[in-house]
C-alpha positions as a Markdown table, in Angstrom:
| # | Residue | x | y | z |
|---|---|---|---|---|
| 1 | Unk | -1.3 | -17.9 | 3.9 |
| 2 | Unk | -3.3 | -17.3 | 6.7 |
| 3 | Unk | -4.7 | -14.0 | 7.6 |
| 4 | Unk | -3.3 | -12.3 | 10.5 |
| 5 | Unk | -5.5 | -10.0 | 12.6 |
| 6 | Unk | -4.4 | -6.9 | 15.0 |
| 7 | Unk | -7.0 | -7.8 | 18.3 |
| 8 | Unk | -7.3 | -4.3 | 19.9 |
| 9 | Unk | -9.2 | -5.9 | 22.7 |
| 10 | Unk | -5.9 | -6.6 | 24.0 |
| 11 | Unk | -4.7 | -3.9 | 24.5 |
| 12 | Unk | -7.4 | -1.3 | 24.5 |
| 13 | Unk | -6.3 | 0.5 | 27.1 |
| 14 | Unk | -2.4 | 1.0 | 26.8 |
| 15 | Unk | -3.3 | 2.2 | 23.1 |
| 16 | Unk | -5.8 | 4.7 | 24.2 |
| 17 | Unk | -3.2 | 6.0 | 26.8 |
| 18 | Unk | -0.1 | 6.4 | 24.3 |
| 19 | Unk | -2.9 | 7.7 | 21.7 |
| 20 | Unk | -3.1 | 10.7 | 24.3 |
| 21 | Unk | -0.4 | 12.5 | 23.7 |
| 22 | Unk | 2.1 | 10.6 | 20.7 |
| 23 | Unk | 4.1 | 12.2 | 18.4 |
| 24 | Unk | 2.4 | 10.2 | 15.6 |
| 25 | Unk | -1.2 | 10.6 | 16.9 |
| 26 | Unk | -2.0 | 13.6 | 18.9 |
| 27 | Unk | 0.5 | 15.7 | 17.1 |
| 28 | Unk | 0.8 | 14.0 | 13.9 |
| 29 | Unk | -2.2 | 12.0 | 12.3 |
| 30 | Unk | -5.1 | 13.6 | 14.4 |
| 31 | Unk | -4.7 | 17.6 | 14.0 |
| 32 | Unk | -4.4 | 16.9 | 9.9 |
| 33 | Unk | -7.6 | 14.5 | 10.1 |
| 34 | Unk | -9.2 | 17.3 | 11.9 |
| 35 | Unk | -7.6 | 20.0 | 9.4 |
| 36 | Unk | -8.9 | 18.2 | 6.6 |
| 37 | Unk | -12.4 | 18.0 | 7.9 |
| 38 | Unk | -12.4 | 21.9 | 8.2 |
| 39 | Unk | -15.7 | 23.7 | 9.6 |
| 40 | Unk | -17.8 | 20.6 | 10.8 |
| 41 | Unk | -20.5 | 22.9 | 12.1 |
| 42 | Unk | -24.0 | 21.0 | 11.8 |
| 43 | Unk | -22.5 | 18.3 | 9.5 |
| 44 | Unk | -23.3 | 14.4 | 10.5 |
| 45 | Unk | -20.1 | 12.4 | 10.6 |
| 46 | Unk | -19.5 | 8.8 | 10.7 |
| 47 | Unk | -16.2 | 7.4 | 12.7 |
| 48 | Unk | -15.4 | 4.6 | 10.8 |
| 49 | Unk | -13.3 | 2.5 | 13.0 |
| 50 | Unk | -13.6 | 4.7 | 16.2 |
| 51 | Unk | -11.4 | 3.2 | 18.6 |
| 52 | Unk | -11.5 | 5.2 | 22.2 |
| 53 | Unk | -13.1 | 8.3 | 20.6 |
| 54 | Unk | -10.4 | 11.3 | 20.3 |
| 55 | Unk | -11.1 | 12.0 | 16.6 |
| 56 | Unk | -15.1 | 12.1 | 17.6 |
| 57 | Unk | -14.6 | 14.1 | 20.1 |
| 58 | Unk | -12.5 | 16.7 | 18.4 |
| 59 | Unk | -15.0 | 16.6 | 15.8 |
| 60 | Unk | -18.0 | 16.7 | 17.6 |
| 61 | Unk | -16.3 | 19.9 | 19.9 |
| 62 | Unk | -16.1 | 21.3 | 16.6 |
| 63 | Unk | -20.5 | 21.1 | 16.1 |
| 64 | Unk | -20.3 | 17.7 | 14.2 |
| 65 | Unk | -23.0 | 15.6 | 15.0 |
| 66 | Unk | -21.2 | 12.3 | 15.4 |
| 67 | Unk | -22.1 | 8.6 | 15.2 |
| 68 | Unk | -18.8 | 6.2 | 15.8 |
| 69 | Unk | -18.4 | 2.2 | 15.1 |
| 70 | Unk | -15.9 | 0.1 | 15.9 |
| 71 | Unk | -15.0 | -4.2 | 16.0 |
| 72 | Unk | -13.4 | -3.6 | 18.9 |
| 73 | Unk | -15.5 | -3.9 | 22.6 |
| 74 | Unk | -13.1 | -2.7 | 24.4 |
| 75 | Unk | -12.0 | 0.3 | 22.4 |
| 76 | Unk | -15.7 | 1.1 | 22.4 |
| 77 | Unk | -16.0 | 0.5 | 25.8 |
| 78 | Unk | -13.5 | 3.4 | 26.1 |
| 79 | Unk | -15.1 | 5.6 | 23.7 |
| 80 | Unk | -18.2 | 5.6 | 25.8 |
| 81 | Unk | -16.7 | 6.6 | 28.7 |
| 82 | Unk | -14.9 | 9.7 | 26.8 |
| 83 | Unk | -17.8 | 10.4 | 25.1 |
| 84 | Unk | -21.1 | 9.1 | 27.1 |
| 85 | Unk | -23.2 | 7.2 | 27.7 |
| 86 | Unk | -25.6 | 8.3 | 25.4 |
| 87 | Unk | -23.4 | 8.6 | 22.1 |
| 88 | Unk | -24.5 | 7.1 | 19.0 |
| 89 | Unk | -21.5 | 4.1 | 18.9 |
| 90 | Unk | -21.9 | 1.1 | 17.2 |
| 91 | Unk | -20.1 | -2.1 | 17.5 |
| 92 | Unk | -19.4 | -3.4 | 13.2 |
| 93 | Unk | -17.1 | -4.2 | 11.0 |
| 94 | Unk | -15.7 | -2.1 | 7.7 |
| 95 | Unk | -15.5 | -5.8 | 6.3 |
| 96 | Unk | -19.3 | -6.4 | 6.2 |
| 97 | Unk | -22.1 | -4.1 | 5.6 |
| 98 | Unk | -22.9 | -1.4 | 8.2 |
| 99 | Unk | -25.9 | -1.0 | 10.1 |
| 100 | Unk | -26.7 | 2.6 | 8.5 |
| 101 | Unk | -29.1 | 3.4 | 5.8 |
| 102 | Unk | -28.5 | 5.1 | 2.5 |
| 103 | Unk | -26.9 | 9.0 | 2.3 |
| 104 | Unk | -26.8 | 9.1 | 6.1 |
| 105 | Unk | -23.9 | 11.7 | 6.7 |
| 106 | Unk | -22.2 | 14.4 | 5.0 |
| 107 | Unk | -18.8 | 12.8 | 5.4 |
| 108 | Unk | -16.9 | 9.7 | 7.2 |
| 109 | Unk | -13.6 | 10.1 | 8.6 |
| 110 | Unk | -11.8 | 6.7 | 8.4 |
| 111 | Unk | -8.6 | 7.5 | 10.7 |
| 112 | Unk | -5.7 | 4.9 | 10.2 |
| 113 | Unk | -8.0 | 1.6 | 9.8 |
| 114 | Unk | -8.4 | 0.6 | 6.1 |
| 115 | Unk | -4.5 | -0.2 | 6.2 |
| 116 | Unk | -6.0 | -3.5 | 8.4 |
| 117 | Unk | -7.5 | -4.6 | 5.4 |
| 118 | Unk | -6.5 | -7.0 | 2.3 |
| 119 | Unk | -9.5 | -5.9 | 0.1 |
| 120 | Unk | -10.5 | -2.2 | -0.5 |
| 121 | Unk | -13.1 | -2.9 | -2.5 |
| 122 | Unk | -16.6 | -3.7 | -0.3 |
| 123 | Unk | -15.4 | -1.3 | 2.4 |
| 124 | Unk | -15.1 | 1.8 | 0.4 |
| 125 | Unk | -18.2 | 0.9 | -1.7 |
| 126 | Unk | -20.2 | 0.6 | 2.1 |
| 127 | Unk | -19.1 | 3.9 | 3.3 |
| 128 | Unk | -19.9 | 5.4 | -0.5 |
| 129 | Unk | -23.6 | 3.7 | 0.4 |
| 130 | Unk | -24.1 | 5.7 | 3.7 |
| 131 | Unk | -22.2 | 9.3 | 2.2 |
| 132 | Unk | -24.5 | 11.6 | 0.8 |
| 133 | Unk | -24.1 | 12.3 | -2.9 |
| 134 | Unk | -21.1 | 15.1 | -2.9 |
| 135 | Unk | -20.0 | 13.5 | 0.9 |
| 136 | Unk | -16.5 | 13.2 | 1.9 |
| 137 | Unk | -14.5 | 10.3 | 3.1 |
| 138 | Unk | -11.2 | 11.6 | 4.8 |
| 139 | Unk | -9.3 | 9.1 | 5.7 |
| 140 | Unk | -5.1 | 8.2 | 6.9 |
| 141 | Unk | -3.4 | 4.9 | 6.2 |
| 142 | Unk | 0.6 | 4.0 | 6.6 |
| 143 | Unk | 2.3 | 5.9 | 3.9 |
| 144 | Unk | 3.4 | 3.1 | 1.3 |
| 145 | Unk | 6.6 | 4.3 | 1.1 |
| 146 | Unk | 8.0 | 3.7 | 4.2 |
| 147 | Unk | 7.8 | -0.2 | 3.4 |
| 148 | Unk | 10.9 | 0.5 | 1.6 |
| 149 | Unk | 12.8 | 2.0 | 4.2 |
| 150 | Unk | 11.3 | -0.9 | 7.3 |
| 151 | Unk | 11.2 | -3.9 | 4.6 |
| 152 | Unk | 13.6 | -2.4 | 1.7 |
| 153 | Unk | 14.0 | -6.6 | 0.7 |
| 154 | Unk | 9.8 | -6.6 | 0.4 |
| 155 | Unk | 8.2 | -6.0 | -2.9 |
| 156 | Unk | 7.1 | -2.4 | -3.0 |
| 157 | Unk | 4.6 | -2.9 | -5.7 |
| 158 | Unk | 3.0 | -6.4 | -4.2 |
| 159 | Unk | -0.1 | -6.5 | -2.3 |
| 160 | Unk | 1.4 | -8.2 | 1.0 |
| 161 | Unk | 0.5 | -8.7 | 4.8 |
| 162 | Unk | 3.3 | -7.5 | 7.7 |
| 163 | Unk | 3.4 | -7.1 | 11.2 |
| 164 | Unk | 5.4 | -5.2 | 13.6 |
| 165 | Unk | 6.0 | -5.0 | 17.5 |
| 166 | Unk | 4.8 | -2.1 | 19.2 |
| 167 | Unk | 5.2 | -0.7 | 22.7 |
| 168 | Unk | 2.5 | 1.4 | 23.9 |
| 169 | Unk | 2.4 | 2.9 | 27.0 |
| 170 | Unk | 5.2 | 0.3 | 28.1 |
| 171 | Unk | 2.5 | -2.1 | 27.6 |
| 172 | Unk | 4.0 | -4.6 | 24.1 |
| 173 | Unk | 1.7 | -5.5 | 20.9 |
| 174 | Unk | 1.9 | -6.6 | 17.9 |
| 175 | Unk | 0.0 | -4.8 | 14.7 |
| 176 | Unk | -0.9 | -6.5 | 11.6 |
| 177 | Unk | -1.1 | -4.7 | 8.4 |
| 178 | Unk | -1.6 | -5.2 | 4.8 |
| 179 | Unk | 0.9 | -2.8 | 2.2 |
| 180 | Unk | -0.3 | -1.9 | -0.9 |
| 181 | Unk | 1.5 | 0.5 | -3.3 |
| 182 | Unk | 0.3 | 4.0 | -4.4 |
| 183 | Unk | -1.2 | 3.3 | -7.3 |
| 184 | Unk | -3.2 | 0.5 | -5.8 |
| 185 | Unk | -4.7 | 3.1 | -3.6 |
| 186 | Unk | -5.5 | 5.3 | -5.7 |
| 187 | Unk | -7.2 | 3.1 | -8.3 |
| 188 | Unk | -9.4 | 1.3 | -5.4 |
| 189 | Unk | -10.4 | 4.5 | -4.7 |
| 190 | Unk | -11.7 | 5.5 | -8.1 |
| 191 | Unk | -13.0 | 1.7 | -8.8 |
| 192 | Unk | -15.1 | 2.8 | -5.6 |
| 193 | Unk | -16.7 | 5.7 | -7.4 |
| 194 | Unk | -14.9 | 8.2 | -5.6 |
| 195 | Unk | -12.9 | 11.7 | -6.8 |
| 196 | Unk | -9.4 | 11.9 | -5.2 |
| 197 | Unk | -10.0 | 15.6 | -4.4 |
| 198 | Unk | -6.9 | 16.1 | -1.6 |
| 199 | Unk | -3.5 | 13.9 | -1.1 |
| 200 | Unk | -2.2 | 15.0 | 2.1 |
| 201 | Unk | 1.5 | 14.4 | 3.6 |
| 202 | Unk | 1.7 | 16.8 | 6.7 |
| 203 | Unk | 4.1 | 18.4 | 9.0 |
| 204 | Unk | 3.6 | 17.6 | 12.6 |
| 205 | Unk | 1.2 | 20.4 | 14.5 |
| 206 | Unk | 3.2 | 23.6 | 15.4 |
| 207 | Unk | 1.9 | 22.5 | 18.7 |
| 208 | Unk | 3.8 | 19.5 | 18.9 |
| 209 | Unk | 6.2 | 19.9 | 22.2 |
| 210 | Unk | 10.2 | 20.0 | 21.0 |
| 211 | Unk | 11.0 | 17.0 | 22.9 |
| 212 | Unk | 8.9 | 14.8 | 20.6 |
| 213 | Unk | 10.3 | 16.2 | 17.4 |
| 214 | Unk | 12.8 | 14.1 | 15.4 |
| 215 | Unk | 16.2 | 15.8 | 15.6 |
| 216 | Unk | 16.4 | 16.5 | 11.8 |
| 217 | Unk | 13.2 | 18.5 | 12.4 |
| 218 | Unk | 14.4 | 20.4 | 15.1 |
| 219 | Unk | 17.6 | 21.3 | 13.9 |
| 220 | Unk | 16.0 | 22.9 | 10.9 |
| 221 | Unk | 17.1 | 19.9 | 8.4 |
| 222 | Unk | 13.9 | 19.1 | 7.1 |
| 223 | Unk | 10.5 | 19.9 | 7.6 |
| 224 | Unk | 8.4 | 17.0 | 8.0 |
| 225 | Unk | 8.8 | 13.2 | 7.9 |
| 226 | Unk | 6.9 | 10.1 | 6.4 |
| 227 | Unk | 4.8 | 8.0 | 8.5 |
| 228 | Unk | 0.5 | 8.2 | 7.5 |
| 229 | Unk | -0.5 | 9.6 | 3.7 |
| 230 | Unk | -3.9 | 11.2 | 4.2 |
| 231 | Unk | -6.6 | 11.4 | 1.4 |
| 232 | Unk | -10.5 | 13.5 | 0.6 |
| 233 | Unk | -12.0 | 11.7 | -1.0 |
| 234 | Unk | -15.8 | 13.2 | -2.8 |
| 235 | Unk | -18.6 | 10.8 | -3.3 |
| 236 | Unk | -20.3 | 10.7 | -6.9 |
């Protein structure tokens, strides 16, 4: 089979804009990223997969010192203009090793971008290179289970490769993922040499405006919905 890719570069921009202000990332995935992270005061933080810069500058509002990479030109094209021209933003790739040397931060936030991936493996053992001993990798990817509500004929527990259309701002794409169960997850993680210290399945932000909240939510029915699983993950 051959690999599919999701090529931000086209379209950098009309994901940047809908990152803005979406349910699912300004609401959703971003304030528990920055709730896991807690009081960043002083701490050096790696962006791992950056994109336009929102988490970074959240973070870095918040007295992180921050340092950003992403594969994508464009996205950090965009990050530089949120951020400045003088941030510390790298153009790499998770899949091959980083340009940072040994223990360089306290902790790397990796927001939605290891679900690109078909192996776990080398990327988490690179960001366990440039963590400090004790650092923490914080990180969201799709929530495994809701494979079985968008593919319920799909093998849950299979490692397999999907994409699905998108619309953002108006603006169509098409994003490529790889699934992989729970378990899978989990074990990756420990292979990597890591301690599962949080699992994370939020409620939107109490800021979230009512017009953006699902109908069950507002109407009291439930309290929260599936869409990222978030992780902490401590270095040994």
């Amino acid at each position: 089979m051959k690999t599919k890719t999701s090529n931000y570069d086209e379209f950098a921009e009309s994901y940047s804009a809908e990152n803005e202000s979406s349910l699912l990332n300004a609401f959703y995935e971003r304030p528990a990223m920055i709730a896991l992270a807690g009081d960043v005061a002083g701490r050096r933080i790696l962006d791992a997969g950056c994109g336009s810069g929102p988490l970074s500058a959240a973070l870095g509002a918040g007295g992180a010192v921050m340092t950003g990479f992403d594969s994508s030109p464009a996205m950090l094209e965009l990050a530089r203009r949120r951020l400045g021209a003088t941030a510390d933003l790298h153009l790499a790739d998770l899949g091959k090793p980083l340009p940072f040397a040994d223990s360089s931060f306290d902790d790397v936030v990796a927001s939605l971008v290891l679900h690109y991936l078909e192996d776990w493996s080398a990327p988490l053992t690179e960001l366990r290179r440039v963590l400090k001993p004790g650092g923490r990798l914080i990180l969201s990817v799709n929530h495994p289970t809701v494979s079985l509500i968008n593919h319920p004929t799909e093998d849950y527990f299979a490692l397999r490769q999907y994409s699905e259309d998108y619309e953002f701002d108006g603006e169509p794409a098409v994003l490529t993922f790889w699934h992989r169960p729970l378990h899978a997850m989990m074990n990756a993680f420990t292979a990597a040499g890591y301690r599962i210290a949080t699992v994370s399945e939020p409620a939107p932000s109490p800021q979230t405006p009512p017009e953006l909240l699902p109908p069950r939510i507002l109407n009291g029915e439930r309290t929260a919905f599936l869409s990222f699983i978030f992780f902490v993950l401590e270095a040994g």
